[in-house]
C-alpha positions as a Markdown table, in Angstrom:
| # | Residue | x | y | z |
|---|---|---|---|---|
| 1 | Unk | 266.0 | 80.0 | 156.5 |
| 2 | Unk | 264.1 | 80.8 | 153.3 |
| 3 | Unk | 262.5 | 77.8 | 153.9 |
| 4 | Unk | 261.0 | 78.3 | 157.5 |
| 5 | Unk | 259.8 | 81.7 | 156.2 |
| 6 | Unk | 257.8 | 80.8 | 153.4 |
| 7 | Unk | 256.3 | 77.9 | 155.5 |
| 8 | Unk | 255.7 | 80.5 | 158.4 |
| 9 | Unk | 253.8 | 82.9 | 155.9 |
| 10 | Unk | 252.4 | 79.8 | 154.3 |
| 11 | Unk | 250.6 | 78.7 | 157.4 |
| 12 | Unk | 249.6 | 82.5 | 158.9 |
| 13 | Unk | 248.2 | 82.9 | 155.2 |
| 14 | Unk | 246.1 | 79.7 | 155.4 |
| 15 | Unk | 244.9 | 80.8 | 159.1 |
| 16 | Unk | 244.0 | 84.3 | 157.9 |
| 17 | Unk | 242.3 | 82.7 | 155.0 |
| 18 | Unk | 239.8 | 80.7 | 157.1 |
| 19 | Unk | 239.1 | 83.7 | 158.7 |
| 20 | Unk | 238.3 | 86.1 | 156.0 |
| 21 | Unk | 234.9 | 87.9 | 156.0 |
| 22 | Unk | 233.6 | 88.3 | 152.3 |
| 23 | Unk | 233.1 | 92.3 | 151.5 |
| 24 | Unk | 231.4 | 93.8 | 148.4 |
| 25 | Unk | 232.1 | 97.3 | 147.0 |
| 26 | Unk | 228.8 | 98.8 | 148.1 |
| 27 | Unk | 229.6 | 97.3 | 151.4 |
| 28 | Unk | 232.7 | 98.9 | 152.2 |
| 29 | Unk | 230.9 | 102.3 | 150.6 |
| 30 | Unk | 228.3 | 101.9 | 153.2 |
| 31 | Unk | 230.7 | 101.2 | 155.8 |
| 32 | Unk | 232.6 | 104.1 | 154.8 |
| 33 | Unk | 230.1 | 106.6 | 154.9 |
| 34 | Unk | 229.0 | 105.7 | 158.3 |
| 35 | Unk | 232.0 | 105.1 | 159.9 |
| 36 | Unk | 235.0 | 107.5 | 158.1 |
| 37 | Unk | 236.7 | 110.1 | 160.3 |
| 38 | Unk | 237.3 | 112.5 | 157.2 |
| 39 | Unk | 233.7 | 112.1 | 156.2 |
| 40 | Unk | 232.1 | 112.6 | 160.1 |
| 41 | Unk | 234.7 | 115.7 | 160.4 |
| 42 | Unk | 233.3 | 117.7 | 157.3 |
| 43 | Unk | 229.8 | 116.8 | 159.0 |
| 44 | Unk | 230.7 | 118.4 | 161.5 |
| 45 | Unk | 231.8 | 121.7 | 160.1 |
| 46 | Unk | 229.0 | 121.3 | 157.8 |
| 47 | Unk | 227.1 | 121.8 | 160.5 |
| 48 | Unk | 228.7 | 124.4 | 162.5 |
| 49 | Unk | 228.3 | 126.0 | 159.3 |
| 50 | Unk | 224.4 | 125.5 | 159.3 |
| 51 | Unk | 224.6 | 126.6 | 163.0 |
| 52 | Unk | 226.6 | 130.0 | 162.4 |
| 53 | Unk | 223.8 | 131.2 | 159.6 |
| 54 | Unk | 221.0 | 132.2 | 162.1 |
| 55 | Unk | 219.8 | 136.5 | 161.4 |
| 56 | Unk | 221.3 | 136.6 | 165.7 |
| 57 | Unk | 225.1 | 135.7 | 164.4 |
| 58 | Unk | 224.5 | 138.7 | 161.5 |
| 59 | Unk | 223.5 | 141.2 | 164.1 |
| 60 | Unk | 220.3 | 141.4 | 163.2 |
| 61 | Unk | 218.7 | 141.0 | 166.3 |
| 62 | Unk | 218.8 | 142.7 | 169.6 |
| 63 | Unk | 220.5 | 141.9 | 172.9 |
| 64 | Unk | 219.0 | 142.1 | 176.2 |
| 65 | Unk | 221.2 | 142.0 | 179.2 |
| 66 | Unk | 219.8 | 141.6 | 182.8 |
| 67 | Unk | 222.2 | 142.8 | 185.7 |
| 68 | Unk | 221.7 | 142.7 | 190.0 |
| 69 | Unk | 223.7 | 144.2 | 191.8 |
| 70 | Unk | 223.2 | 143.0 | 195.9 |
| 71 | Unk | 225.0 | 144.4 | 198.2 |
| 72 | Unk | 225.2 | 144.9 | 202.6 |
| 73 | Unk | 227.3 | 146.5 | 204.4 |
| 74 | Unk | 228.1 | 147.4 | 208.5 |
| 75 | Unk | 230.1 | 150.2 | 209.8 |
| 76 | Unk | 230.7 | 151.8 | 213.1 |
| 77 | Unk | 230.2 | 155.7 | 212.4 |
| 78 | Unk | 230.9 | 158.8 | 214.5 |
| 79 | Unk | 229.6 | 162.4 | 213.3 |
| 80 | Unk | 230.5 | 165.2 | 215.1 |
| 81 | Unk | 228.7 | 168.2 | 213.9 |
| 82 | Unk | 229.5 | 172.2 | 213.3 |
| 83 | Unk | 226.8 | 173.1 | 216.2 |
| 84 | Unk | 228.8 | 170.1 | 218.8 |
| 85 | Unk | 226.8 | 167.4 | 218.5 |
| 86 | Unk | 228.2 | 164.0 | 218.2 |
| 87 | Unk | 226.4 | 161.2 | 216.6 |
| 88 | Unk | 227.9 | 157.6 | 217.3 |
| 89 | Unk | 226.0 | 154.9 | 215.7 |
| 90 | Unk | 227.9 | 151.2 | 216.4 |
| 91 | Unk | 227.8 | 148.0 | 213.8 |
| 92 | Unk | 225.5 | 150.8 | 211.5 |
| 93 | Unk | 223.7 | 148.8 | 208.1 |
| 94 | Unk | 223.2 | 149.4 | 205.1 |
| 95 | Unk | 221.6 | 147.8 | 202.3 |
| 96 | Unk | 221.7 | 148.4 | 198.5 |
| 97 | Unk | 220.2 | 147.1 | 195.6 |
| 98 | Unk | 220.8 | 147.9 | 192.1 |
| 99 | Unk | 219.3 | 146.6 | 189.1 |
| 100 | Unk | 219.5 | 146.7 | 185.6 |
| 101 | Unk | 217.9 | 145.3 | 182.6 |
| 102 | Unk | 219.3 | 147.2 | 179.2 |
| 103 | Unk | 218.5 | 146.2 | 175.2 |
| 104 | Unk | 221.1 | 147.6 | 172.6 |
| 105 | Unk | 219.6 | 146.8 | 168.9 |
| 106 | Unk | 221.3 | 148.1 | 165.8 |
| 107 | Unk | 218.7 | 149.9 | 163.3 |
| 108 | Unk | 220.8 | 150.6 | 160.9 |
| 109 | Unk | 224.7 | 149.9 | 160.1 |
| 110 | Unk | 225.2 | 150.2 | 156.2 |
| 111 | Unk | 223.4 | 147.3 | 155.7 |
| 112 | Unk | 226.2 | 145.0 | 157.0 |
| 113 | Unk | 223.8 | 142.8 | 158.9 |
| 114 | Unk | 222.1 | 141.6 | 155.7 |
| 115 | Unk | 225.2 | 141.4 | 153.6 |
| 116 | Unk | 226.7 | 139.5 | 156.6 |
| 117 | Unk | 223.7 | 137.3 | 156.8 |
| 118 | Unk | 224.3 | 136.7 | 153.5 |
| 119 | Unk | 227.6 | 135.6 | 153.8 |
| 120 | Unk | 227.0 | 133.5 | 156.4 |
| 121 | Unk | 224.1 | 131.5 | 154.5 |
| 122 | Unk | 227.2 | 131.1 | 151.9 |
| 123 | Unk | 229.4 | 129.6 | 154.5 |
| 124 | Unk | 226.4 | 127.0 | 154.7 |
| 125 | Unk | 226.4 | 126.0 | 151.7 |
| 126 | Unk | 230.3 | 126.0 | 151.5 |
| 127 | Unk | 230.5 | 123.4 | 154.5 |
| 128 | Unk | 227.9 | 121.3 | 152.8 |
| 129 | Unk | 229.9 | 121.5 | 149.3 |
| 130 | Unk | 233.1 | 120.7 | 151.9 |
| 131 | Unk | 231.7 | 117.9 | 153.0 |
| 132 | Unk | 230.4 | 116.3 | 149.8 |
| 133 | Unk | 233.7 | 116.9 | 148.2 |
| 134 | Unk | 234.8 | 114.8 | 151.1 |
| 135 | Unk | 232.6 | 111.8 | 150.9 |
| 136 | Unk | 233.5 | 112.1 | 146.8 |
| 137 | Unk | 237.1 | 111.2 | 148.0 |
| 138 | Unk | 236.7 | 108.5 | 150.5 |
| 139 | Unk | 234.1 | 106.6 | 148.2 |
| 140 | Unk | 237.0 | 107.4 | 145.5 |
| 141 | Unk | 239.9 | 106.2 | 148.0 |
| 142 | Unk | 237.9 | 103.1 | 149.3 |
| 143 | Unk | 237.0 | 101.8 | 145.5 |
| 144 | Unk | 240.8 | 102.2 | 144.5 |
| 145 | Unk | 241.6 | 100.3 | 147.8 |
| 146 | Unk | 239.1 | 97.8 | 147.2 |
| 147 | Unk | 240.2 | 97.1 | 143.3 |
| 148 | Unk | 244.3 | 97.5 | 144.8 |
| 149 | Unk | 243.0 | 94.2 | 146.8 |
| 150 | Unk | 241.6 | 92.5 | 144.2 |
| 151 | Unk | 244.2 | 93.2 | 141.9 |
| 152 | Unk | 247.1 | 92.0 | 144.6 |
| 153 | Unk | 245.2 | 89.1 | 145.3 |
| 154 | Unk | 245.1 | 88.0 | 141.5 |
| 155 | Unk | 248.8 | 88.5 | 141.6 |
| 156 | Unk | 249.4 | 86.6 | 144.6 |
| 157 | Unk | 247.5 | 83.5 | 142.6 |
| 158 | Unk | 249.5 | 84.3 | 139.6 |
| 159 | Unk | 253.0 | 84.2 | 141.5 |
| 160 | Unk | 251.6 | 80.9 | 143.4 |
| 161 | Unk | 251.0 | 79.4 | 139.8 |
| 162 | Unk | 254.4 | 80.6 | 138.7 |
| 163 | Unk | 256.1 | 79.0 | 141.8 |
| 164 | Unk | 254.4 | 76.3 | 141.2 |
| 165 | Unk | 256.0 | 75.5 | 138.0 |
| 166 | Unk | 259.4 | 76.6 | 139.3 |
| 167 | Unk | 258.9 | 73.7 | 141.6 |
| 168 | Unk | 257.6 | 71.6 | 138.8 |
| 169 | Unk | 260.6 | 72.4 | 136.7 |
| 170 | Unk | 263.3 | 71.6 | 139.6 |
| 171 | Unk | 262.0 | 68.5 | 140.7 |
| 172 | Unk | 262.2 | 67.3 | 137.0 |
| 173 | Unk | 265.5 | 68.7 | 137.1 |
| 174 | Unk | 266.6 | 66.8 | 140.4 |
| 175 | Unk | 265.8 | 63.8 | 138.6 |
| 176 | Unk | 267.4 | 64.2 | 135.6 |
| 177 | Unk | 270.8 | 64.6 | 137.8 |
| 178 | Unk | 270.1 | 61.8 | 139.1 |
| 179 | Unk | 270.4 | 60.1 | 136.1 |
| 180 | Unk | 273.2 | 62.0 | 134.8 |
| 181 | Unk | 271.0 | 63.4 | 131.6 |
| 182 | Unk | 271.1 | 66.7 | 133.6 |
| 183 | Unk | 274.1 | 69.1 | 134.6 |
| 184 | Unk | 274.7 | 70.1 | 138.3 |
| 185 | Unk | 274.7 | 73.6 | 136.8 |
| 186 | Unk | 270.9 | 73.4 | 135.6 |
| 187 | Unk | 270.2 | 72.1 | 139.0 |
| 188 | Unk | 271.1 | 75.0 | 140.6 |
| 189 | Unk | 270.3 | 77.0 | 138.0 |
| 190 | Unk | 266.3 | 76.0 | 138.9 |
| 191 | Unk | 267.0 | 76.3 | 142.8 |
| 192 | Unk | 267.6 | 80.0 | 141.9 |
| 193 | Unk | 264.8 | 80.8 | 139.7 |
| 194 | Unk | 262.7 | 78.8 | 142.3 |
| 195 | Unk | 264.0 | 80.9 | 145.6 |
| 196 | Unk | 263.4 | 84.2 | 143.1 |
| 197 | Unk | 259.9 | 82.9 | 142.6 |
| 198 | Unk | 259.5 | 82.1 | 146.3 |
| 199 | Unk | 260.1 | 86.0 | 147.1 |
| 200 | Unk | 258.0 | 87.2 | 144.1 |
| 201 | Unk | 255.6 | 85.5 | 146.4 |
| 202 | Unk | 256.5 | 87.1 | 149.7 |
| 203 | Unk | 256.3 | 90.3 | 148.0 |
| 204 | Unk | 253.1 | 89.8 | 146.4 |
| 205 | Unk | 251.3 | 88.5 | 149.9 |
| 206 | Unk | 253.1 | 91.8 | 151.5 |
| 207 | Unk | 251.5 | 93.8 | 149.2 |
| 208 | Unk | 248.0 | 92.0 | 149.8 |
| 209 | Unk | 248.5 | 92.6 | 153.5 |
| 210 | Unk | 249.3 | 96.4 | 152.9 |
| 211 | Unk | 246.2 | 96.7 | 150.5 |
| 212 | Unk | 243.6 | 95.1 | 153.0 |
| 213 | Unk | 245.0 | 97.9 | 156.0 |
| 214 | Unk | 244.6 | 101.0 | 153.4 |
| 215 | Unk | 241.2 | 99.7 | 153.0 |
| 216 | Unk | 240.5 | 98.8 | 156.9 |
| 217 | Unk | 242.0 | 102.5 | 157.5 |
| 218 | Unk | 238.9 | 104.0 | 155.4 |
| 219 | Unk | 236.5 | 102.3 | 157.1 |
| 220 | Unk | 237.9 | 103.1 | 160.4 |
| 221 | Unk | 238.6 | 99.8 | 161.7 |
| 222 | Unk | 240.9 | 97.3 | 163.0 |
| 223 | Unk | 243.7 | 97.3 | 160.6 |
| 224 | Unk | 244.1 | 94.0 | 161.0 |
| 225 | Unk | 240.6 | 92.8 | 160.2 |
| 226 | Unk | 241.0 | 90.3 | 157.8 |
| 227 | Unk | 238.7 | 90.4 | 154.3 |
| 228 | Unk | 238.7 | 89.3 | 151.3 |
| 229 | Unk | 237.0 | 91.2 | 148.1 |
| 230 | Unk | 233.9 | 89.3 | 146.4 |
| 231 | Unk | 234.0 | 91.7 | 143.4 |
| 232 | Unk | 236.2 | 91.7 | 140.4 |
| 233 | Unk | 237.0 | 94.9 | 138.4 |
| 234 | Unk | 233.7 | 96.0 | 136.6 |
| 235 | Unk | 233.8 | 96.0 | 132.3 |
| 236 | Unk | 234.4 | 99.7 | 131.4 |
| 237 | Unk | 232.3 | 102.1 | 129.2 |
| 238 | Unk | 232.5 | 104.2 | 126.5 |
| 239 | Unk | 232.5 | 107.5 | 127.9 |
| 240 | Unk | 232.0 | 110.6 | 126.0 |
| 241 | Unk | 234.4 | 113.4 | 126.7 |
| 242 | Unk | 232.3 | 116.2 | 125.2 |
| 243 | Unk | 229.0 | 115.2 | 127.7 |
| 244 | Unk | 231.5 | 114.9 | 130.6 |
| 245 | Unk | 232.6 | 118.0 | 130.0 |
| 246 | Unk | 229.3 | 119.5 | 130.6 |
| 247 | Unk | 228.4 | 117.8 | 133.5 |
| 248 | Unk | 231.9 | 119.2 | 135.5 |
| 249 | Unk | 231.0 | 122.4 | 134.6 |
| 250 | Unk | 227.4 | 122.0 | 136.0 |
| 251 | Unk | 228.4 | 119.4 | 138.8 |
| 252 | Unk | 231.9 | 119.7 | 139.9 |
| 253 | Unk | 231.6 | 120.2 | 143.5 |
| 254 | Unk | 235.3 | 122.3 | 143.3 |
| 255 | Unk | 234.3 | 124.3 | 140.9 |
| 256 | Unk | 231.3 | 124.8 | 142.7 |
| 257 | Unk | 233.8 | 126.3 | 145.4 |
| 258 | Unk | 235.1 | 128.1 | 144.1 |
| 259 | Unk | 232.7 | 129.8 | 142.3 |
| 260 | Unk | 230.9 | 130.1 | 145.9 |
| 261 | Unk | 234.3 | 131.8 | 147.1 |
| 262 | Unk | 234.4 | 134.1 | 144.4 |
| 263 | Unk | 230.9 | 135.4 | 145.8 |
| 264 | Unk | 232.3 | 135.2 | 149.4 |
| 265 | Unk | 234.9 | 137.4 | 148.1 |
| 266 | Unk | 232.4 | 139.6 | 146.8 |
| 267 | Unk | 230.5 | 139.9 | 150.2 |
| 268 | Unk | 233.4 | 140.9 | 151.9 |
| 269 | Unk | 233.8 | 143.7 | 149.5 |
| 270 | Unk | 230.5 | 145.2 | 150.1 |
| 271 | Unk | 231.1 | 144.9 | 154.0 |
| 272 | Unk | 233.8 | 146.4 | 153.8 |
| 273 | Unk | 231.7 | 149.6 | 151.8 |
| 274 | Unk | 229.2 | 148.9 | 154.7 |
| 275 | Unk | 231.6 | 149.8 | 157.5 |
| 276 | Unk | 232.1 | 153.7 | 155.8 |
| 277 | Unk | 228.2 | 154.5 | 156.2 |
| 278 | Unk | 226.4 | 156.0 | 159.7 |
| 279 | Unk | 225.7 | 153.3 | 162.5 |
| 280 | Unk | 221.9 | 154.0 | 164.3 |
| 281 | Unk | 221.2 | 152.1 | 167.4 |
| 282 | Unk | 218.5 | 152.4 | 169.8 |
| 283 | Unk | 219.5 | 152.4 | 173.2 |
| 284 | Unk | 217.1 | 151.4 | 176.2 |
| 285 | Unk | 217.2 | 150.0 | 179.5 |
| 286 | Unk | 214.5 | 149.8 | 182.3 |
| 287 | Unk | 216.2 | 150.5 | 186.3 |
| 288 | Unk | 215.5 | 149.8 | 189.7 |
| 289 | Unk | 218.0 | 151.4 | 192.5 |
| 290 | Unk | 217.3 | 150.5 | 196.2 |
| 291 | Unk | 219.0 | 151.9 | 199.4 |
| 292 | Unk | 218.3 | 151.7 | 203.0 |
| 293 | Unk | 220.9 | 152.5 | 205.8 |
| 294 | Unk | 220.7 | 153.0 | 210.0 |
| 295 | Unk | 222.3 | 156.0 | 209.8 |
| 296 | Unk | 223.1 | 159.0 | 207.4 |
| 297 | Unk | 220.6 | 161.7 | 206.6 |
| 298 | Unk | 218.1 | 159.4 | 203.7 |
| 299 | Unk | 216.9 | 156.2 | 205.7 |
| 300 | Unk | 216.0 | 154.9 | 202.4 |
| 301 | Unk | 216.2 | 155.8 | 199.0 |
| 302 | Unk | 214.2 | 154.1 | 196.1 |
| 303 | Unk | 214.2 | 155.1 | 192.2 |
| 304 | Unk | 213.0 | 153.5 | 189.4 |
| 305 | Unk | 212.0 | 153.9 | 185.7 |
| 306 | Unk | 213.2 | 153.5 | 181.7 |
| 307 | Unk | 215.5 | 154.6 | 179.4 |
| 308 | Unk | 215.2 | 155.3 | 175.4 |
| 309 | Unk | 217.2 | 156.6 | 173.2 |
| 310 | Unk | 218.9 | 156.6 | 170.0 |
| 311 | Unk | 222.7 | 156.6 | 169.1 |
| 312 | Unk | 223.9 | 157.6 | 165.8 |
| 313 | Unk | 227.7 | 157.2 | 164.8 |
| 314 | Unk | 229.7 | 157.5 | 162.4 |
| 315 | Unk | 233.5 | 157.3 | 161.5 |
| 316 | Unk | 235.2 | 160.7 | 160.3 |
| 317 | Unk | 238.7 | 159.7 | 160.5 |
| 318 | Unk | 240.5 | 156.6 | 161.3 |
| 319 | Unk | 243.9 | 157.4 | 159.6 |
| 320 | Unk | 242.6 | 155.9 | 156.1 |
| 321 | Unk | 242.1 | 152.2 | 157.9 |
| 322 | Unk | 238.4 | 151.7 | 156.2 |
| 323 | Unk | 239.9 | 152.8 | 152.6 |
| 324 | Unk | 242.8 | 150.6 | 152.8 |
| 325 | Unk | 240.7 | 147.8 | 153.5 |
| 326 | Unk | 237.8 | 148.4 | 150.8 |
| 327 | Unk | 241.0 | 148.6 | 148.7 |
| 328 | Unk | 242.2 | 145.3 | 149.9 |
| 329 | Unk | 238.9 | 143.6 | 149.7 |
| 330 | Unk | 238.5 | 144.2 | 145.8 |
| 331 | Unk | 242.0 | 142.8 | 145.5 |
| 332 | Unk | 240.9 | 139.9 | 146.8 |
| 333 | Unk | 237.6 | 139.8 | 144.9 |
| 334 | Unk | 239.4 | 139.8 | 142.0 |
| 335 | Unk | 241.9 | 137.3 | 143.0 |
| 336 | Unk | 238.9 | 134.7 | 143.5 |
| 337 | Unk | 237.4 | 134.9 | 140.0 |
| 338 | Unk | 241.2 | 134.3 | 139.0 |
| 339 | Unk | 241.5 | 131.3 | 141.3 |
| 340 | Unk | 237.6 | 130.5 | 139.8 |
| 341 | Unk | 239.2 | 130.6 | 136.3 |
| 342 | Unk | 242.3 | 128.8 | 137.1 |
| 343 | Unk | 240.2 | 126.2 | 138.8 |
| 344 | Unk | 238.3 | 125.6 | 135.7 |
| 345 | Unk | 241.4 | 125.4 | 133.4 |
| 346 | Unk | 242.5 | 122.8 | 136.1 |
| 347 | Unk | 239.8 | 120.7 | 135.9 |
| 348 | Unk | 239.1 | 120.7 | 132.3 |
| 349 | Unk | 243.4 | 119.5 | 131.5 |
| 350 | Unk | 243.1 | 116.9 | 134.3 |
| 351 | Unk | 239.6 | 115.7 | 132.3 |
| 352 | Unk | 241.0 | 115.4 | 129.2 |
| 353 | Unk | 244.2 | 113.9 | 130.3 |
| 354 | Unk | 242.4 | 111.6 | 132.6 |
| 355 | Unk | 239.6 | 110.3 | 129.5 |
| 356 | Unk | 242.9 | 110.0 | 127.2 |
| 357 | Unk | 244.7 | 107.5 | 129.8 |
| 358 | Unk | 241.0 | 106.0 | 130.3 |
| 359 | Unk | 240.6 | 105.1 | 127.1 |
| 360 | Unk | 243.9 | 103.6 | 126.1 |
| 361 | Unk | 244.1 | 101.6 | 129.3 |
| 362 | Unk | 240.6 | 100.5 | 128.4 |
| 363 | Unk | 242.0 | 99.3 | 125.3 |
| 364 | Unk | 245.0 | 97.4 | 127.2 |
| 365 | Unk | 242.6 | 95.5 | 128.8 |
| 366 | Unk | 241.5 | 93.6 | 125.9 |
| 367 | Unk | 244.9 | 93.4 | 124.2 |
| 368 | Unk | 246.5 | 92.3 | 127.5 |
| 369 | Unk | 244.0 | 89.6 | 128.0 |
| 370 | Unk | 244.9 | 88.2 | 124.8 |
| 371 | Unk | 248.5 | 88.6 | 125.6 |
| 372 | Unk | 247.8 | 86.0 | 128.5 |
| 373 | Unk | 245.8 | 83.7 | 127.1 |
| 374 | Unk | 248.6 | 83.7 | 124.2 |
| 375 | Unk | 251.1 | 83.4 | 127.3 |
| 376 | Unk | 249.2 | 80.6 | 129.1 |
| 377 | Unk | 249.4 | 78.2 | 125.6 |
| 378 | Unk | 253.0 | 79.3 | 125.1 |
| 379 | Unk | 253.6 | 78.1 | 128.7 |
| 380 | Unk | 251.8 | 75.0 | 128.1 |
| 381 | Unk | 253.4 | 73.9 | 125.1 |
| 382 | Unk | 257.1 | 74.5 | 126.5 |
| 383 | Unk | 256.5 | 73.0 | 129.7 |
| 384 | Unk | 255.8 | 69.7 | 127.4 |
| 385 | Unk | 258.5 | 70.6 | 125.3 |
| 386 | Unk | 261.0 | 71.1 | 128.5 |
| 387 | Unk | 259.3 | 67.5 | 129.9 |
| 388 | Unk | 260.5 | 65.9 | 126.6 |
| 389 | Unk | 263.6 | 67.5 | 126.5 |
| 390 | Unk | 263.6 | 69.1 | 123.4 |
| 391 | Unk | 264.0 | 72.8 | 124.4 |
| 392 | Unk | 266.4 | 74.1 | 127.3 |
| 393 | Unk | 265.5 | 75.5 | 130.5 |
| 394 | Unk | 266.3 | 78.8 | 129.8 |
| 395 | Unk | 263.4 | 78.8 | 127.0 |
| 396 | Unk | 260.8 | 77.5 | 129.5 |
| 397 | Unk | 262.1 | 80.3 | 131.8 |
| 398 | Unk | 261.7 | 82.7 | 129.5 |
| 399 | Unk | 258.3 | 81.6 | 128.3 |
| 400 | Unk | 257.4 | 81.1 | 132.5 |
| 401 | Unk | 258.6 | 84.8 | 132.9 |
| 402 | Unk | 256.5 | 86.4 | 129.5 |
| 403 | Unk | 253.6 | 84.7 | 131.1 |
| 404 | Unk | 254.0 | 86.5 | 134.3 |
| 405 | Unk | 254.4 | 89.7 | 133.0 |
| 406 | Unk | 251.7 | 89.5 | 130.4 |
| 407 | Unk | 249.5 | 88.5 | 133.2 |
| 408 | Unk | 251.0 | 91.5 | 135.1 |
| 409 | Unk | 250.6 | 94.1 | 132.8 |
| 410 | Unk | 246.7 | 93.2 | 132.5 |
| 411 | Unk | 246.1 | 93.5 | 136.2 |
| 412 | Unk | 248.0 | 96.9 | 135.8 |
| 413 | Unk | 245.7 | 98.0 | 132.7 |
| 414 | Unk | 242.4 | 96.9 | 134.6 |
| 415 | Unk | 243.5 | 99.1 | 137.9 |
| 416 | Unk | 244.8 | 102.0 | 135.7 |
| 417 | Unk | 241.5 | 102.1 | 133.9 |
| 418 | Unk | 239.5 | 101.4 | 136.8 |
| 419 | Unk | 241.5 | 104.3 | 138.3 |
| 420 | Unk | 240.7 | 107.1 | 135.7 |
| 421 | Unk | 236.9 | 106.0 | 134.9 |
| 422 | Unk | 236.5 | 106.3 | 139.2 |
| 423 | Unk | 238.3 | 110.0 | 138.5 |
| 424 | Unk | 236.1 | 110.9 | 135.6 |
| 425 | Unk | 233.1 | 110.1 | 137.7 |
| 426 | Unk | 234.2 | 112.2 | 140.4 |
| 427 | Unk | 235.7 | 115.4 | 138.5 |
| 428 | Unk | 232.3 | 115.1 | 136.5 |
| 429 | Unk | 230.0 | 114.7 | 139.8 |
| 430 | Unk | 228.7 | 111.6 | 139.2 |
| 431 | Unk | 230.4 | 109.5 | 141.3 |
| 432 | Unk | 227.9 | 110.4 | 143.9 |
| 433 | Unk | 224.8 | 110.2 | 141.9 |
């Protein structure tokens, strides 16, 4: 049954392969910029943002409302009068007409329509810091995704190599037992490590598979389009922790938030000061009223002209709601510069813990690479050995195995640094520069 499998997965991975588009980093970047959900979502409120912070949405402007008021009417009336005399008018009309056209515009209201304008010119530039902090983590999730695929597809050739030598070793095996020089033991000794290696294998193209949708899933497409990564993992630089800290202190687009929160916060303290002081509004409406009627004692009535005035309010007494709520609002100020702070402590451990595992795995690179080359050779020289006969299976298994781990362990040190130097970028703000 193991058999079929392997050759099933064998053939849909040879199918898939003749299939496979080529895709570059900057590529899928592009891709992902254009095409993302996340990222076209914080456009979006980026620019509902930008749309909200107009002087109209502050209250800093007046409103004009126009109103008609049409209406015809027929009734049969009957007067009878003090003196005797009856009036009976049949299927009488009447016609009104009543319009209005008013403008309300605040003067003066503590100055909350500037310090609201304000705050909505801050919600601008919060939903543009929203959305850059958004494309900073797709490009971030998209080159670990990418890199993921490289690294499982170096895998996948390193589990093929090791099967192959599995297969290598058993068919010399097979023969010895045919000969007798060999144990029937040994034999099946080999089948197992072979039918291990086979699902190394099956895990390894699994986790290929799995790679190539995460990355599909960013660039909001098929997630079964098949690819296949043209770049390897880039060498890694000497980064200086003392100049990165600078720039995330000038650049981090969080800390940048919540700096811009802590002067939200602020805002909303001074409204809430604003709603204490006298309200002036000027008041003025121009009207036209219209009636004509068949019976009654006016035949028609007409009236015209404009209204102006001024009202001035002011609250005296609203069972200590407004102080409770200035109260409130300098809790929260405060809470933002402690958030602000926090944020900053935050960022500056995850740095400096991110640049320490950066540089050690940058390290690994170079040791592990040596490791394999050292493995490879050791592999080459028992496999010879094992052909000659003159160490035992288990050796070349264990010398087959160190290989694949070495080899293992490098890919793992390549990601893990690739990893942390794509975090450094972005909790620096460089990553989009």
């Amino acid at each position: 049954m193991l058999k079929f499998i392997c050759l099933g997965i064998g053939l849909f991975v040879v199918q898939n392969t003749l299939a496979q588009a080529p895709l570059t980093l900057r590529e899928a970047i592009e891709t992902a910029l254009s095409s993302n959900l996340d990222i076209r979502l914080a456009r979006n409120e980026a620019q509902i943002a930008k749309n909200n912070a107009q002087p109209g949405a502050a209250g800093m402007l007046p409103t004009v409302q126009a109103t008609l008021d049409p209406s015809l009417s027929r009734n049969n009336i009957r007067q009878e009068f003090i003196n005797g005399n009856t009036l009976v008018n049949p299927n009488a009309g009447q016609q009104s007409l009543n319009a209005n056209l008013l403008l309300n515009w605040t003067l003066f209201d503590g100055t909350a329509m500037f310090t609201n304008f304000k705050r909505l010119n801050k919600f601008e530039e919060m939903g543009a810091l929203e959305a850059r902090a958004a494309i900073e983590q797709v490009m971030s999730d998209v080159m670990l995704a990418y890199y993921e695929t490289r690294q499982s597809l170096t895998q996948l050739a390193a589990a093929e190599k090791n099967l192959e030598l599995s297969r290598e070793r058993m068919q010399l095996v097979a023969s010895r037992s045919a000969l007798g020089s060999a144990s029937g033991q040994e034999l099946l000794q080999a089948r197992v490590d072979f039918n291990a290696d086979q699902s190394l294998l099956l895990r390894q193209q699994q986790n290929l598979l799995q790679a190539k949708i995460r990355l599909n899933q960013l660039l909001n497409r098929g997630a079964d389009t098949d690819w296949i990564p043209v770049d390897s993992f880039p060498p890694m630089p000497i980064m200086d922790l003392a100049n990165l800290r600078k720039q995330a202190v000038e650049n981090n687009t969080w800390l940048e938030l919540a700096a811009l929160q802590t002067e939200i916060a602020g805002l909303d303290a001074r409204l809430s000061r604003n709603a204490m002081l006298p309200r002036v509004e000027l008041v003025s409406g121009y009207h036209i009223n219209r009636l004509q009627s068949e019976a009654g004692f006016l035949a028609s009535n007409q009236n015209r002209g404009l209204d102006l005035g001024l009202r001035a309010g002011i609250t005296v007494f609203d069972g200590g709601r407004l102080n409770r709520a200035r109260k409130n609002a300098d809790l929260m100020q405060a809470n933002a510069m402690l958030l602000e702070e926090r944020e900053k402590q935050a960022m500056d451990a995850l740095l400096l813990s991110t640049y320490v595992a950066y540089e050690n795995n940058r390290k690994l690179v170079q040791m592990e690479a040596e490791n394999v080359l050292v493995a490879q050779q050791n592999v080459s020289i028992a496999r010879e050995a094992y052909r000659l006969g003159s160490i035992s299976a288990l050796a070349l298994r264990e010398a087959q195995q160190q290989l694949l781990v070495a080899e293992s362990r490098w890919m793992d040190a390549q990601f893990a640094s690739t990893l942390h130097y794509t975090t450094l970028e972005r909790l620096s703000g460089q990553l989009l520069r």
